[in-house]
ROKEMAR-436283 format. One record per atom (N, C-alpha, C): residue in three letters; x, y, z. Coordinates in steps of 0.02 Angstrom, whole numbers, plus 32768, in hexadecimal, padded with zeros to 4 digits. Layout:
<recs>
alaXYZ...
</recs>
This chain:
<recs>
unk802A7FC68000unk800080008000unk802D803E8000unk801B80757FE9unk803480A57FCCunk803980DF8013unk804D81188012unk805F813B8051unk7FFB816E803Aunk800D81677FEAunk7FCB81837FE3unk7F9081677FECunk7F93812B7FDAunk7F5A80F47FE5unk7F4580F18034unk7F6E80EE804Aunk7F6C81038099unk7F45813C80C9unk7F5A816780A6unk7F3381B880B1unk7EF481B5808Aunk7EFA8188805Eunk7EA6818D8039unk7E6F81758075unk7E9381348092unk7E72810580A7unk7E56812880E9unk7E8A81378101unk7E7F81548158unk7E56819B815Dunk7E6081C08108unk7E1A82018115unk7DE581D680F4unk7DD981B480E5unk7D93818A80D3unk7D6681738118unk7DA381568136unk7D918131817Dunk7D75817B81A0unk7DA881B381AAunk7DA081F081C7unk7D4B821D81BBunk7D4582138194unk7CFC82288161unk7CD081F9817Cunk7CC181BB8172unk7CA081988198unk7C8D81A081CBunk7CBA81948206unk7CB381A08240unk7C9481F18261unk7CAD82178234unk7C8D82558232unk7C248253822Cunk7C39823881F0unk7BF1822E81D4unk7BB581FA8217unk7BDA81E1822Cunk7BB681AA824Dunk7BA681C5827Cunk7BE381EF82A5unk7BE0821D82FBunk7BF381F08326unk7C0382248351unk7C43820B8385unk7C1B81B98392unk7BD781D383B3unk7BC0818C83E5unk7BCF815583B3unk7BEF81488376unk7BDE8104835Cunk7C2580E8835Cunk7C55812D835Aunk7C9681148348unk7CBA80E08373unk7CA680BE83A9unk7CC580A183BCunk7CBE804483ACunk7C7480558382unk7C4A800F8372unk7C7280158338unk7C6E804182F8unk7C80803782C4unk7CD9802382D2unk7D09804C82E6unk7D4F804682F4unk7D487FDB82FEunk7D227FDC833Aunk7D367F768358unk7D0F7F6D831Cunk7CEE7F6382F5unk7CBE7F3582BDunk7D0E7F4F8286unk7D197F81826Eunk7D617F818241unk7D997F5E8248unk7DC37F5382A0unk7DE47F2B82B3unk7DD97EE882B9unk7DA97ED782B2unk7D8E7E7A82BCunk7D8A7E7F8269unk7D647E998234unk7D7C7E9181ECunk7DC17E8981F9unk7DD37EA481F0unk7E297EB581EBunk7E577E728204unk7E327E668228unk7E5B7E238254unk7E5A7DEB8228unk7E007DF68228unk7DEB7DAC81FDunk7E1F7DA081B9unk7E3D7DCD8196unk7E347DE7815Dunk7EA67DC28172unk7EB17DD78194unk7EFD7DC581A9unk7EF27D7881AAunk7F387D4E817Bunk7F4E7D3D818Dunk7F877D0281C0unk7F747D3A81F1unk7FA87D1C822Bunk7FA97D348276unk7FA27D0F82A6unk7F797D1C82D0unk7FAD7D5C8305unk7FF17D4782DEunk80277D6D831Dunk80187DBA82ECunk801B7DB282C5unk80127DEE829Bunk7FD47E3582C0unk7FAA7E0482C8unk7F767E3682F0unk7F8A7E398336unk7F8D7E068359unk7FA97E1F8391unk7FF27E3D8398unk80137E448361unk80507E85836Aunk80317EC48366unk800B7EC78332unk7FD17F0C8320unk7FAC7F17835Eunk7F8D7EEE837Funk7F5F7EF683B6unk7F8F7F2B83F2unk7FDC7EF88408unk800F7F1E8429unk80347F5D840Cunk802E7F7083E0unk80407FB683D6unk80127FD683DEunk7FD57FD683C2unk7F9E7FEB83DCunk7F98800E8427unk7F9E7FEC843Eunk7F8C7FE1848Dunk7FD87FFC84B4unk801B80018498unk805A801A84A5unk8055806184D0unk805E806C8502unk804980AF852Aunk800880CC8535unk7FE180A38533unk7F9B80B88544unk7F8480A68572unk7FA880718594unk7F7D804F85D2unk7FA2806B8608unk7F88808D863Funk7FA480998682unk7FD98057869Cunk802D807B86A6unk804B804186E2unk80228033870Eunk80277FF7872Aunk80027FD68756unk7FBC7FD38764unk7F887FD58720unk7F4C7FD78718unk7F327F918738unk7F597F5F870Eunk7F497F1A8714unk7F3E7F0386C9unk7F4B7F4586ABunk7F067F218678unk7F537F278632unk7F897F148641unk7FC07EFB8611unk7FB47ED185FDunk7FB97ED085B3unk7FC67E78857Funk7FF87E7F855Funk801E7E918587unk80667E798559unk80897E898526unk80717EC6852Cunk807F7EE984F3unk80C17F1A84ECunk80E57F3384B7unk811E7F5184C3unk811C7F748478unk81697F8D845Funk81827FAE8424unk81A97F778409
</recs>
């Protein structure tokens, strides 16, 4: 995929989510990521994606670590 194909993709997604409003974005975002999964592959593949994802977002000592890193 292209650096442009890329920017196409993510203001499409951006527009959408616009269009839909805030309250949905969080249904539409998990229903895109489970496509996305289905759609991979390889299972470490998503769960590397899942851990960057998730890379500095979770409070130290929340509890709520999976193992995730850079």
């Amino acid at each position: 995929m292209t650096a442009q194909e890329l920017d196409d993709l993510y203001t499409r997604l951006c527009h959408g989510l616009t269009a839909a409003g805030e309250g949905k974005t969080p249904m539409i975002l998990a229903r895109l990521v489970m496509l996305m999964m289905r759609r991979s592959e390889s299972a470490a593949t998503c769960r590397a994606d899942i851990d960057d994802a998730l890379y500095g977002l979770i409070p130290e000592g929340s509890g709520d670590r999976v193992g995730y890193g850079p």
